[in-house]
C-alpha positions as CSV (number, residue, x, y, z in Angstrom):
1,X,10.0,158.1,298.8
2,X,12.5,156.2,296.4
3,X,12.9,153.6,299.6
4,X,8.9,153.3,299.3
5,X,8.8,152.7,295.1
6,X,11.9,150.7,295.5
7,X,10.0,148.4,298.0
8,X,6.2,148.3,295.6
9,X,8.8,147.0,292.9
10,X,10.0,144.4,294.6
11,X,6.4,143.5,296.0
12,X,4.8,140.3,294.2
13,X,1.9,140.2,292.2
14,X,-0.5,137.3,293.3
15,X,-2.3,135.3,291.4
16,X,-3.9,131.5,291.6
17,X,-0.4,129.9,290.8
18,X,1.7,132.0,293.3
19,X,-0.3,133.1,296.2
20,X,-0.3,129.6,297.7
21,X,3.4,129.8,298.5
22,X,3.5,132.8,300.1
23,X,0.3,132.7,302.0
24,X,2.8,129.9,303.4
25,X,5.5,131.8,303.8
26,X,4.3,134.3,306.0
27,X,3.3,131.5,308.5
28,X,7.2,130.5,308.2
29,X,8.3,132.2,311.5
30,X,5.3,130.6,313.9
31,X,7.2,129.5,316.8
32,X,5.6,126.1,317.7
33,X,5.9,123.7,314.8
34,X,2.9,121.8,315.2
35,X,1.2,124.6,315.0
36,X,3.5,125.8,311.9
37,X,2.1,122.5,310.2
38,X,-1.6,122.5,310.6
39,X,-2.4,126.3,309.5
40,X,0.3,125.7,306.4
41,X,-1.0,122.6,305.7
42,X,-4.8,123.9,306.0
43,X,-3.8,127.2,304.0
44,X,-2.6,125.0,301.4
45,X,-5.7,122.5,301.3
46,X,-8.0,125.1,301.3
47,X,-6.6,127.0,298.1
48,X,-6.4,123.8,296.5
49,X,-10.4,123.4,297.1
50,X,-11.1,127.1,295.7
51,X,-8.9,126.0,292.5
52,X,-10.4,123.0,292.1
53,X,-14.1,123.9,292.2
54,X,-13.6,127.8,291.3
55,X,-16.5,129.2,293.2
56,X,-18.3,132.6,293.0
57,X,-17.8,135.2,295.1
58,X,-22.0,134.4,295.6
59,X,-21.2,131.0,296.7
60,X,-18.2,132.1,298.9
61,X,-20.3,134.5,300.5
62,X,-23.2,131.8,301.1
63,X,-20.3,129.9,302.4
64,X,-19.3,132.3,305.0
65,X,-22.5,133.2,306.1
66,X,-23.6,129.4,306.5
67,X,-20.1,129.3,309.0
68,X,-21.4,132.1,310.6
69,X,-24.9,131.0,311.4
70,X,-23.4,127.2,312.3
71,X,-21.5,129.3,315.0
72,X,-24.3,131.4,315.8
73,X,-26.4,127.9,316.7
74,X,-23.5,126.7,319.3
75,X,-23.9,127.4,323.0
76,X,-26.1,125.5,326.0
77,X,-27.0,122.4,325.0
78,X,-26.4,122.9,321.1
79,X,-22.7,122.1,319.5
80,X,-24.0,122.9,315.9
81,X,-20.3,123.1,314.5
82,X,-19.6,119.1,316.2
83,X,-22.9,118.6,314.2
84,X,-21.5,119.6,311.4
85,X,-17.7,117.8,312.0
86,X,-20.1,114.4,312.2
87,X,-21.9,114.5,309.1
88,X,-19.0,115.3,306.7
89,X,-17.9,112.2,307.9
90,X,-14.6,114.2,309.9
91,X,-15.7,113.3,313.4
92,X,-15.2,109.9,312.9
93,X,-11.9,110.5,310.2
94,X,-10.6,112.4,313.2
95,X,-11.2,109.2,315.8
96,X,-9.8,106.5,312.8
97,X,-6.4,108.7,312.5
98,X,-6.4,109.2,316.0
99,X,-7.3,105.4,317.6
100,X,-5.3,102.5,316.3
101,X,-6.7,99.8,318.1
102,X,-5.3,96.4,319.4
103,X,-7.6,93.6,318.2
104,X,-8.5,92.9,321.9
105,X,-10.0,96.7,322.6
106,X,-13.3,97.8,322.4
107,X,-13.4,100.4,319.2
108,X,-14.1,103.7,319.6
109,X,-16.6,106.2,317.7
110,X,-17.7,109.8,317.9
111,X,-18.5,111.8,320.8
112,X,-21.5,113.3,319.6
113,X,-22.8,117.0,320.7
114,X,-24.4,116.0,323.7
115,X,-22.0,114.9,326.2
116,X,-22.4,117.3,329.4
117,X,-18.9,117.5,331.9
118,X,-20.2,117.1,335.6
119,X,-23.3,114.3,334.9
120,X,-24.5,112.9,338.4
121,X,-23.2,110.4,340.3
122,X,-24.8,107.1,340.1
123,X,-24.6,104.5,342.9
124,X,-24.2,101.1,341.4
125,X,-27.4,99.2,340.0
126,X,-28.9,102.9,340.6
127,X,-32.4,104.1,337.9
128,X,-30.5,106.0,336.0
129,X,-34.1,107.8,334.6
130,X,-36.5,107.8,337.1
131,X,-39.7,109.0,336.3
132,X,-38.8,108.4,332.3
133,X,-41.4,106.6,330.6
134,X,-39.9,104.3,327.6
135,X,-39.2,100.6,328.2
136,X,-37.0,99.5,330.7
137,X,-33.3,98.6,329.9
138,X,-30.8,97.1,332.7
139,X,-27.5,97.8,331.3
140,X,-24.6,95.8,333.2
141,X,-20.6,96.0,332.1
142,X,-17.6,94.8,332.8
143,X,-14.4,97.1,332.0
144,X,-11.2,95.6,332.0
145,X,-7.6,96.1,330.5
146,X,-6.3,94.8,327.0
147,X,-4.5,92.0,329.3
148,X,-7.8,91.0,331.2
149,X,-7.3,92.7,334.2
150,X,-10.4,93.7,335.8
151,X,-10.4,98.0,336.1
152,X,-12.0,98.3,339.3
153,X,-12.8,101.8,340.2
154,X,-12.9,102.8,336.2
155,X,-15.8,106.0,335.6
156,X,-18.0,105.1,333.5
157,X,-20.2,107.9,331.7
158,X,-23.7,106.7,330.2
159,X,-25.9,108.8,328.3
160,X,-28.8,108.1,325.9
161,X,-32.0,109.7,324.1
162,X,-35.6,109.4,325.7
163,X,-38.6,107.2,323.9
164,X,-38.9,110.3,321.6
165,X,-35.3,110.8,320.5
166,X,-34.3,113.9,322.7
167,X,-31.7,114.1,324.8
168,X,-32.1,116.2,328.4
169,X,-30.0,119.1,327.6
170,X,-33.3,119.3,324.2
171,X,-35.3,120.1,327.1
172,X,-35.6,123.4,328.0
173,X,-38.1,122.7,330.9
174,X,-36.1,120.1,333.0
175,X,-35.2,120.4,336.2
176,X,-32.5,117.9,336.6
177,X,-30.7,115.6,334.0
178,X,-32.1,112.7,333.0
179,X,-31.2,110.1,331.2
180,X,-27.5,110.5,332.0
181,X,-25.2,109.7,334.9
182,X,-21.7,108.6,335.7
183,X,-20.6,105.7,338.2
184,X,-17.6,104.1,339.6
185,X,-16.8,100.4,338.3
186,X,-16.5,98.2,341.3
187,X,-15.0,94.5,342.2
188,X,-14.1,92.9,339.2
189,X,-14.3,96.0,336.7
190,X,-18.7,95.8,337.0
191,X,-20.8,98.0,336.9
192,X,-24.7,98.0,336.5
193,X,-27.3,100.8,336.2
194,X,-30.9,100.7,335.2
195,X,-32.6,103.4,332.9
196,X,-35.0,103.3,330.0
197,X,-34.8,101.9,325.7
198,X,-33.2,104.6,323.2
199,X,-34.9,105.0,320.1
200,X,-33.7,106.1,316.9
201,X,-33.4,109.5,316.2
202,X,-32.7,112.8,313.8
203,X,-29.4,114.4,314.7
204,X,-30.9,118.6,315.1
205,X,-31.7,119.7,311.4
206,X,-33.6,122.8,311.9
207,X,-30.6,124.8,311.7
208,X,-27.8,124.9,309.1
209,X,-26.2,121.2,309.1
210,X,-30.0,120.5,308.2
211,X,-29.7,122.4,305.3
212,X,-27.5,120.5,303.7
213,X,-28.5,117.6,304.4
214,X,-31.7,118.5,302.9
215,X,-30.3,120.3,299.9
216,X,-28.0,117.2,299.0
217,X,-30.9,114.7,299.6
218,X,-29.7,112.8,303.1
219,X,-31.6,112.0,306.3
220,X,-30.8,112.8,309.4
221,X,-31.1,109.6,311.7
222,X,-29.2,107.7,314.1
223,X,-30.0,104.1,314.8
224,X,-30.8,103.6,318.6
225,X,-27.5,103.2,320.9
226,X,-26.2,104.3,324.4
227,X,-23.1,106.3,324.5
228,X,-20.3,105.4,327.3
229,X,-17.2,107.1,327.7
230,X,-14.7,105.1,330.0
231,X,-11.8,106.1,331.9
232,X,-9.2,104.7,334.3
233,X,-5.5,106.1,335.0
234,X,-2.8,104.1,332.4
235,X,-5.4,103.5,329.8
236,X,-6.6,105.4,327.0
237,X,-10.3,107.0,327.5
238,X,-13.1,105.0,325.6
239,X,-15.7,107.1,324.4
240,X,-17.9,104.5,322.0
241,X,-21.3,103.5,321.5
242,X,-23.5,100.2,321.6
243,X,-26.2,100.2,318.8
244,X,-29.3,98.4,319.1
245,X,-29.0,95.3,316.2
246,X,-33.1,95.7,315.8
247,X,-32.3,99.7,314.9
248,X,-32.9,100.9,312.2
249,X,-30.6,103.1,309.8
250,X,-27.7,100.8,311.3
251,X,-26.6,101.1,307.4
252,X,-27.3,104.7,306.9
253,X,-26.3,106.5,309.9
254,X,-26.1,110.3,309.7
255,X,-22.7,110.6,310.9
256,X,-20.6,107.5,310.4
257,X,-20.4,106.0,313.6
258,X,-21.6,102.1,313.4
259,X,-19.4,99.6,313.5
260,X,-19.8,95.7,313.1
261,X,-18.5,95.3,316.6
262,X,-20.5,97.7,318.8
263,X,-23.9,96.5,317.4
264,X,-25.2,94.3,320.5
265,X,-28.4,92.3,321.3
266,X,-30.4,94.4,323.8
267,X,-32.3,90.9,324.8
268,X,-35.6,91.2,325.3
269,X,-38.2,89.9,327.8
270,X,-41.5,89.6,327.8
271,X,-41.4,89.7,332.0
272,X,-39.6,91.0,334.7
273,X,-38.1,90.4,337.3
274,X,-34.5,92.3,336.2
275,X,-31.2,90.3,337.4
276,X,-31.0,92.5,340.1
277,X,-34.6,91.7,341.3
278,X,-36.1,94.7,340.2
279,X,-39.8,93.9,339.5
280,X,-41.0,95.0,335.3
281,X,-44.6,95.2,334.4
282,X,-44.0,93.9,331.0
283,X,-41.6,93.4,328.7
284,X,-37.8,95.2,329.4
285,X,-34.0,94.8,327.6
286,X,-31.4,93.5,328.9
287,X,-27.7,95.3,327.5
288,X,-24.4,93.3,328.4
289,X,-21.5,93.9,327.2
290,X,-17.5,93.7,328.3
291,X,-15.2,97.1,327.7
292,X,-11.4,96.3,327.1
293,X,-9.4,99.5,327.6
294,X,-6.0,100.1,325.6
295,X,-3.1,101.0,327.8
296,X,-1.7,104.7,327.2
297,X,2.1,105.0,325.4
């Protein structure tokens, strides 16, 4: 019993000035040091915000619950919490800290929540969305290293919305993707792949990253663009997007991810045939565009 008061005597009392530190402290004996780092460091962030801005145990509540329903919206084709990472700008903080980039390789920008692992495989110069109405793009690339050597056999991923802004995985009712598709780079780095116009489009706001973009008076749109993501072994994986320069919200884009350099010309023409002899009724784009990788190390 004297061992126990002896003990509560000795116990601190915590407060706003001193419960920082030892909050700290207690992570003190975590084995892996990274690890060490990012909960201290985030321990200590975190109680610098809730000093700083003093909220209420209301709004910490509200706070909590609008975590818990942001979680509650992720599964299938949904990634509500990567919806949330983009528009507080930390998707694309996250790439900056993470991609320092040799003037000669394509930049990166964010991933986006709806990239799907296992797309199908595309023969080269293949209709990437058949049966998709919208207007016809043919999309051809090059990729090569920072040194200008061609990256044959590079996998390229290419995925974009339809003529009304969705994505497949929006679609409930789809048999098969769409839209999407992955394909080997061949002589010379090339590839080529035909498929159908993106359009501008709201990132998902009927859910809880909606909310505030409502409640703090933003929109919710992306200019029109086609994500790749690029990989070949001894080089860093490009994941990046080309943005339409007749878009709109090229300036205003819900979560950060324009840059000067990956706005590109989709050319249009009032007549087909495409280059690879493909015959258009009516007018179709044309995307080129050359992908320098960065070597790993």
């Amino acid at each position: 019993m004297a061992a126990a008061l002896k003990m509560l005597r000795k116990m601190q009392d915590f407060n706003e000035l001193n419960i920082t530190d030892s909050v700290i402290e207690r992570f003190g004996a975590t084995p892996n040091p990274r690890l060490k780092q990012l909960v201290s460091r985030l321990a200590a962030h975190l109680h610098e915000y809730v000093r700083e801005v003093e909220p209420s145990f209301e709004e910490w509540l509200y706070a909590i619950q609008f975590l818990t329903r942001t979680g509650q919206l992720c599964g299938g084709g949904r990634q509500e919490f990567i919806l949330l990472s983009d528009v507080l700008g930390i998707s694309m903080l996250v790439d900056a800290v993470n991609h320092s980039r040799p003037d000669a390789a394509t930049e990166t920008t964010v991933l986006g929540p709806f990239y799907v692992e296992g797309a199908p495989l595309l023969e080269d110069g293949a209709d990437m969305s058949p049966g998709m109405p919208g207007e016809p793009l043919y999309i051809e690339g090059r990729v090569i290293g920072s040194g200008g050597t061609p990256l044959e056999g590079a996998r390229v991923d290419l995925w974009h919305c339809d003529k009304d802004g969705f994505y497949d995985v929006q679609h409930a009712d789809l048999a098969a993707s769409t839209g999407r598709g992955r394909l080997r780079a061949g002589a010379h780095g090339k590839f080529r792949v035909r498929t159908t116009m993106p359009v501008p489009y709201p990132i998902p706001y009927d859910g809880p990253v909606g909310e505030l973009l409502t409640a703090t008076a933003r929109h919710p749109w992306r200019p029109a663009h086609v994500h790749f993501m690029i990989a070949h072994p001894g080089y860093e994986t490009l994941v990046t997007h080309l943005f339409a320069s007749d878009s709109a919200y090229l300036e205003s884009d819900a979560v950060f991810g324009v840059k000067a350099s990956l706005i590109q010309n989709y050319v249009r023409h009032e007549q087909g045939p495409m280059p690879d002899g493909t015959p258009v009724a009516g007018a179709w784009r044309h995307l080129a565009f050359e992908f320098t990788l960065k070597p790993q190390g």
